[in-house]
N, C-alpha and C positions, 0 to 999 in steps of 0.2 A: 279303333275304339272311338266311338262319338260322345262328345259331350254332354254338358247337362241341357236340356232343352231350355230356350231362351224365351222371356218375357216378350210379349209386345213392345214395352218400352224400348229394351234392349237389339233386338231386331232390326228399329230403327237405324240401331249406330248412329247416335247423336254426334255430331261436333264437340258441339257446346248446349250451356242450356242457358237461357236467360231467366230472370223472373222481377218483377217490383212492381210495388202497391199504389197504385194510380187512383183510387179511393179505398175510401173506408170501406171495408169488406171486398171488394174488387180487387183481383191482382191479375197482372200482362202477365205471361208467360211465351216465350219463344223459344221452341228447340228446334237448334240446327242439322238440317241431315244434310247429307250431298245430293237427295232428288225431292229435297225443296224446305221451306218453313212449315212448320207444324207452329199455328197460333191458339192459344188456349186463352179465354178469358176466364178468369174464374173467382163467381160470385160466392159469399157465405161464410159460415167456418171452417176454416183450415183443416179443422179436424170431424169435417161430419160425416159420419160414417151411412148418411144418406146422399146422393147428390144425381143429380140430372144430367144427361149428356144431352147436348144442342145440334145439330148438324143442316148444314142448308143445301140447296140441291144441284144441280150440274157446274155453274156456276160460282160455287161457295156462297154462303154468308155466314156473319156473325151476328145481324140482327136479326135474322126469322123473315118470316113472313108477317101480315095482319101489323105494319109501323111499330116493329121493331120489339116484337113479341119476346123474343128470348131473351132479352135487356130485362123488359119487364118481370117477367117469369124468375128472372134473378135475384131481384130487389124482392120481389112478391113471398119468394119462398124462402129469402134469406130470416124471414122474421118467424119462420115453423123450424130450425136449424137445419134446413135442406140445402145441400151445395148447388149450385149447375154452375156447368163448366160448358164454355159455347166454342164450338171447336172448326179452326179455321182451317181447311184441307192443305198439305202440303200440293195437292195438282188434284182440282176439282175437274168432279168425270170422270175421275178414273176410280169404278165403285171398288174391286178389290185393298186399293190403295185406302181410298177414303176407312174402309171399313175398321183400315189398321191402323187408321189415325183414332178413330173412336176408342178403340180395344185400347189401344196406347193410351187413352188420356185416363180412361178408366184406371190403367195399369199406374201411371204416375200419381194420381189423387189417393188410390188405394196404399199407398210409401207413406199419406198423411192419416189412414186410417176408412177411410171409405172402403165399406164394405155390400153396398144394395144400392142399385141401379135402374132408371129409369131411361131409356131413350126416346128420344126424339126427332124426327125429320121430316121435312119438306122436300115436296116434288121428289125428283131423286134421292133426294138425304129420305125418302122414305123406305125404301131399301136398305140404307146405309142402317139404319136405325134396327131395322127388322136382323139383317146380318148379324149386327152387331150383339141385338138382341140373344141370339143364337148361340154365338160364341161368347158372353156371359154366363149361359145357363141360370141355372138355380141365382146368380148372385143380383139378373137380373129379375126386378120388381113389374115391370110393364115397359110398353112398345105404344108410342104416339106416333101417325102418320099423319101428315097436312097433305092434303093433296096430293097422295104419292100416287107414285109410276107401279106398274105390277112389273116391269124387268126388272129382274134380280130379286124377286120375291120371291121364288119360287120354294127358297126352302124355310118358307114360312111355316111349315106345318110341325118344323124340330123345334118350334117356341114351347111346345108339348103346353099347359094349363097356362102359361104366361098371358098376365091380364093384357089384350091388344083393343087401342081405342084409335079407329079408324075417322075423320075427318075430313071432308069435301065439299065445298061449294056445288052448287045445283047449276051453278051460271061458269064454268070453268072453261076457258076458251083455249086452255091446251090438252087437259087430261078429264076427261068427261068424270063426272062421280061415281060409273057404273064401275069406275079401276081399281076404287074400292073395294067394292061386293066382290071383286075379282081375288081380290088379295084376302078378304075371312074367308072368302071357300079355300084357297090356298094351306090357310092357317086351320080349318077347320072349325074357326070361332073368329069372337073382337063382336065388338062393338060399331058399327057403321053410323057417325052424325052428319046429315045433310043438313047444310047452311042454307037456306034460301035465300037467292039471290047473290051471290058472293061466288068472285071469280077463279083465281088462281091463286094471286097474293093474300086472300081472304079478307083483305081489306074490309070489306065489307060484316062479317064479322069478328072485329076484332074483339071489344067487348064480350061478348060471350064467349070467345076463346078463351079471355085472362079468367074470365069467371068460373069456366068449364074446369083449365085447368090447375090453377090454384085449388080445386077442390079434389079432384082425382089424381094427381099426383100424391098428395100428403096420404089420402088413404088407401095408396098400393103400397107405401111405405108402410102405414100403420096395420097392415094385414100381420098376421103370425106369419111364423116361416114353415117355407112349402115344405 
């Protein structure tokens, strides 16, 4: 006889967990596993039953792409009562891994009361994002890519209606823009924005990213439920 089926969280088998308030609205979080640190930073109220998942790409990050977008995007949507939580992989690259860091943080925030979901990812965290999206379902609100990769998109198409807002630089000197157009046919839909001029990091648009997304975020939240 088998058990109850186990959370994300739980799956992990934490060690231990850490957490403390490093500013006003910002708090560190660390849990320990035995195949590696899961880091969460996490912006907003405590209890918003909206919040943003962050994810950066083979490499990890915690601040995004376009000078430290996700930072921003935190402070940004902390003043709409939207959380983001920007999530540092226990062992960046490895997408099934990562995917279950996302689901996990989702998993942890939702113990505070988050109930709708937005992801987000760069480069490879564009998959991670998509995945993740997937294994959300219904609870997730939307799917942002920055320059994603189409590996591990591939089951893009089980986001079923889920609003997908696809982003790429036209100057991309790893992942051509066309990976995009790759990834809506995948999904069946989404939204494709070419950046003109702007390369990988997006640097080059960062500005209209904060601007793009501070807007489309708040109203995949304020949609009715599907």
């Amino acid at each position: 006889m088998t058990g109850e089926p186990r959370s994300p969280l739980e799956l992990l088998h934490a060690l231990a967990v850490q957490e403390s308030e490093i500013a006003d609205g910002l708090r560190h979080v660390e849990i320990y596993t035995l195949r590696g640190l899961l880091t969460l930073l996490w912006h907003g109220p405590r209890d918003a039953e909206d919040v943003v998942l962050t994810c950066g790409g083979a490499m990890g990050s915690l601040l995004g792409p376009a000078e430290g977008l996700y930072h921003d995007l935190g402070l940004a949507l902390t003043d709409a009562g939207i959380g983001t939580v920007r999530v540092g992989y226990r062992k960046p690259g490895d997408l099934s891994g990562c995917v279950h860091d996302l689901a996990a943080a989702a998993d942890f925030v939702s113990r505070s009361g988050a109930r709708r979901f937005v992801t987000v990812g760069h480069s490879f965290g564009g998959a991670v994002a998509v995945q993740t999206g997937v294994v959300l379902g219904a609870h997730c609100r939307g799917v942002v890519t920055l320059a994603t990769q189409s590996a591990g998109c591939e089951q893009a198409g089980d986001l079923g209606d889920t609003p997908l807002l696809l982003i790429h630089g036209t100057r991309d000197e790893l992942l051509p823009p066309e990976t995009s157009g790759v990834v809506q046919m995948l999904a069946g839909h989404g939204e494709v924005v070419l950046c003109p001029g702007a390369g990988h990091l997006l640097t080059e648009a960062a500005a209209d990213l904060r601007g793009r997304l501070t807007t489309w975020i708040p109203e995949r939240f304020g949609e009715s439920d599907r």
